[in-house]
C-alpha positions in Angstrom: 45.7 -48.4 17.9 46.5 -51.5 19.2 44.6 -50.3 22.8 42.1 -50.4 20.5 41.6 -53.6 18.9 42.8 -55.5 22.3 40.0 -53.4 23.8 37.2 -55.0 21.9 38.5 -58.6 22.6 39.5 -57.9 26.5 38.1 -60.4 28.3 39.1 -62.5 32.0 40.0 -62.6 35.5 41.6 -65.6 36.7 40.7 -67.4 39.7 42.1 -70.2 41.6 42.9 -73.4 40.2 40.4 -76.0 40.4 41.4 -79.5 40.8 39.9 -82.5 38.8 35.8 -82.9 38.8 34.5 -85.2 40.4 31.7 -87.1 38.6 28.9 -85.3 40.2 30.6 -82.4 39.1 31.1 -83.7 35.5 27.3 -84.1 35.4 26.4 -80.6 36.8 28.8 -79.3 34.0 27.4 -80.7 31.4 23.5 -80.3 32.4 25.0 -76.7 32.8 26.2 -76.2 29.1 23.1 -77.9 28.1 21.4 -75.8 29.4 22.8 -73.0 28.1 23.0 -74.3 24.5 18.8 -74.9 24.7 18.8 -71.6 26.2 20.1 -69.7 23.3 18.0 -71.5 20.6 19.4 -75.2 20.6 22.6 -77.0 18.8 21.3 -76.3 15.2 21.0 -72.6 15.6 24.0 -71.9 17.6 26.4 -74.0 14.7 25.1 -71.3 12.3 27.3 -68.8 14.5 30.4 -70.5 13.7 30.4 -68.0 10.9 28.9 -64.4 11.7 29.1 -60.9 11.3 27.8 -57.9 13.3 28.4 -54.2 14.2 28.9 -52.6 17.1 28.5 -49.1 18.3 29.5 -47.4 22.0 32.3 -46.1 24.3 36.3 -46.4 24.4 38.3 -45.7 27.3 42.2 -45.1 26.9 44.0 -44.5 29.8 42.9 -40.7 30.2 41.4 -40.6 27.0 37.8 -41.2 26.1 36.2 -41.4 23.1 33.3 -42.9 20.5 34.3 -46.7 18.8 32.4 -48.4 15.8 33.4 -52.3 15.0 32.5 -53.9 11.9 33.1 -57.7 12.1 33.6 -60.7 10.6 33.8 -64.1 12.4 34.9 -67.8 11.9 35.4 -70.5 14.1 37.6 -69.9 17.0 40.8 -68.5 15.0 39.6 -66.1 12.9 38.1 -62.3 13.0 38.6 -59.6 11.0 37.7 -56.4 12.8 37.1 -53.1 10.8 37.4 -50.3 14.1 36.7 -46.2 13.9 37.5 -44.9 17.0 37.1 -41.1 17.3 39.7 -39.7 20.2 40.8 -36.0 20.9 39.1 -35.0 17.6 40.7 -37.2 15.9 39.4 -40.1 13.7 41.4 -43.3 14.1 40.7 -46.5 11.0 42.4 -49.8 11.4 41.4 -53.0 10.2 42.7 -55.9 12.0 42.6 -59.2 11.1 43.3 -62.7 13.1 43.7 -65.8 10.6 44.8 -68.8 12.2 48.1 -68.5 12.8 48.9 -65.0 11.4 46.9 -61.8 11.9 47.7 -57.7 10.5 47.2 -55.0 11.8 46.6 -52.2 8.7 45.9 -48.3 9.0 45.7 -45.8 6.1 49.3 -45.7 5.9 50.7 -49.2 5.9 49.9 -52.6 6.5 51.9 -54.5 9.0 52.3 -58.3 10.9 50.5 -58.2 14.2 54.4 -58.6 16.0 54.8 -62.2 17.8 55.3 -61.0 21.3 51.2 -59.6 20.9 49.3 -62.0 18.7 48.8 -64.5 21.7 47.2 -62.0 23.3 44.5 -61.7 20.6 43.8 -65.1 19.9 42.9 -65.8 23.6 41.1 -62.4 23.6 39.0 -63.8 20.4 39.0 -67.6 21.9 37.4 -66.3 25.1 34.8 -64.1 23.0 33.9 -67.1 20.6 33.4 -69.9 23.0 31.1 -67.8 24.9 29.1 -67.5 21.7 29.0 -70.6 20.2 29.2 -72.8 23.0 29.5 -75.9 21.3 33.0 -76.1 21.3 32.6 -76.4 25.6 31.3 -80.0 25.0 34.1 -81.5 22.8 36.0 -83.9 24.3 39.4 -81.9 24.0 37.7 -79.3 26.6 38.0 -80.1 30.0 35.7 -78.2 32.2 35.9 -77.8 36.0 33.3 -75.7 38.5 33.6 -72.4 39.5 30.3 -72.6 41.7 27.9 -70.0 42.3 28.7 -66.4 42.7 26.5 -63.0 41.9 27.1 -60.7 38.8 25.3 -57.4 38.6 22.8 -58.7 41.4 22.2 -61.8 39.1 23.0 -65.4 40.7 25.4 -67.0 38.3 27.1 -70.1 38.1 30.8 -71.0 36.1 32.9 -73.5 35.0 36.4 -73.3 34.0 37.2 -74.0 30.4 40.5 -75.8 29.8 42.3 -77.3 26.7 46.3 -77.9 26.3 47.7 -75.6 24.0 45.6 -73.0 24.6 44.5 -70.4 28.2 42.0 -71.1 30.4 39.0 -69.0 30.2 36.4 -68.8 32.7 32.2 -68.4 31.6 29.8 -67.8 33.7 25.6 -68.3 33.3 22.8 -66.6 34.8 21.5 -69.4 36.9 18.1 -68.5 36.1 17.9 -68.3 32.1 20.9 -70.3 31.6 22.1 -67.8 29.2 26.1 -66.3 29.8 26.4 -63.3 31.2 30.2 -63.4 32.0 33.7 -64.5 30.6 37.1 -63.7 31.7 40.8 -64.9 30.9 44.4 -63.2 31.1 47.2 -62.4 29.3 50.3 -61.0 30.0 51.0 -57.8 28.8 53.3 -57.1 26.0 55.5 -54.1 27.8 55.8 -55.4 31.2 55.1 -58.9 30.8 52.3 -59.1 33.8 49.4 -60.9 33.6 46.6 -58.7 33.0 42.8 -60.3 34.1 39.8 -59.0 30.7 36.6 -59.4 31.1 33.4 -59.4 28.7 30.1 -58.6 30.4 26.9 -59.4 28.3 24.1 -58.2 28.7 20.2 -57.5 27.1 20.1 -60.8 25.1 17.6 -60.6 22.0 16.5 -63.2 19.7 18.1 -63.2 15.8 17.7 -65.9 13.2 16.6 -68.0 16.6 19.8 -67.7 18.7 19.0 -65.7 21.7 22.3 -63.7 21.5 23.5 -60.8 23.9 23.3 -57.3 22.8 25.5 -55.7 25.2 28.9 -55.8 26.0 31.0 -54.2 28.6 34.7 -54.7 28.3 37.3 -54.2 31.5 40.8 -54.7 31.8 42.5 -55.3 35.3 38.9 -53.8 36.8 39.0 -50.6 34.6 36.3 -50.0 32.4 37.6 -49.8 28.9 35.1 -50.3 26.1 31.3 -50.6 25.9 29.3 -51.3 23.0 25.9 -52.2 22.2 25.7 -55.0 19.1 23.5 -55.1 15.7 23.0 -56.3 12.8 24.0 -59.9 14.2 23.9 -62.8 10.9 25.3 -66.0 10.9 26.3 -67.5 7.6 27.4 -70.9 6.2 31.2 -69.9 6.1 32.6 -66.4 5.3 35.1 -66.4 2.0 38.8 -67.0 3.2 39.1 -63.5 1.8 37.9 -62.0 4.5 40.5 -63.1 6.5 43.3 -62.3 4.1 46.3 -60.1 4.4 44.8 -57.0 4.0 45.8 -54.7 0.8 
């Protein structure tokens, strides 16, 4: 199950390194994020998000295997998500809660409860970064984010526009907005993978944004790893809160 969980936080394909902004740059960057951020219902709204919940219902696609998925989620800041997953394969029902807090995360299924190993929790945090800084937003204007064009370039027929999101300590991840409505419709990072140790490009397309509780939020979410199509899901029951009890995000029992 751990195909699984990656899955729903697959996002990235990196691109070529960009050398430092120049200060015409810095200013299109940040008109750019401001954009976005008034876009999607304004600074106010969007902090609201920094805790959230929502559901998710759609697609899963395992190698030669396909099958239904259901998410239940919790999330808080950048570094922490608890995901509750059903994924129905080869008639056979699939549970597992998995659940990222800071710096320790578990994986549990109905017969034990176990420590995400080292060698694959970096894989999820940058997974759940990617996913949450495309949400929020906010965090792209603090001072610790260094952000660096990607220019134009077209997504599903829509004319986009990205920048490169950088911070020491942590991988790049590229975001991309439809140049029209300012809203994102694209991020992307990679990993490396666990077996082989190659670097492996995830993306998130989002799609069909909607308004809730004033934040004009995407819907839809189509997830690829290395090109392949490997989850896609269709969001509800999106509520922010004013912060989630550290429970959540517990070792599970």
């Amino acid at each position: 199950m751990r195909s699984v969980f990656s899955g729903s936080l697959l996002v990235g394909l990196v691109l070529a390194g960009a050398g430092p902004a120049r200060a015409d740059d810095q200013a299109d960057m940040k008109a750019l994020i401001d954009k976005a951020i008034k876009a999607a219902g304004g600074a106010a709204k969007l902090k609201a998000l920094q805790a959230c919940t929502w559901k998710g219902k759609g697609t899963i696609e395992i190698e030669d295997k396909k099958g239904t998925l259901g998410i239940d989620a919790s999330m808080q800041a950048l570094d922490q998500a608890r995901l509750d997953l059903t994924a129905e394969i080869d008639g056979k029902t699939h549970n597992v809660a998995v659940v990222v807090n800071k710096e320790q995360g578990w994986f549990k299924s109905p017969k034990r409860v176990e420590a995400i190993p080292k060698d694959f929790f970096p894989f999820l945090k940058t997974d759940l970064r990617a996913l949450r800084l495309t949400q929020l937003l906010l965090p792209l204007q603090d001072k610790e984010c260094k952000l660096s064009p990607l220019g134009e370039t077209k997504i599903d027929d829509q004319d986009a526009v990205g920048v490169k999101a950088t911070r020491k300590g942590f991988g790049d991840v590229d975001i991309y907005f439809d140049k029209k409505t300012g809203l994102p419709v694209k991020c992307q990072t990679v990993v490396k993978d666990t077996k082989e140790g190659n670097e492996l490009s995830h993306e998130f397309f989002f799609s069909a944004p909607k308004e809730t509780d004033g934040v004009k939020h995407f819907t839809k979410v189509l997830l690829k790893r290395d090109g392949k199509k490997m989850i896609e899901i269709e969001l509800s029951d999106i509520k922010s809160a004013d912060k989630l009890e550290e429970s959540v995000f517990a070792k599970p029992e």
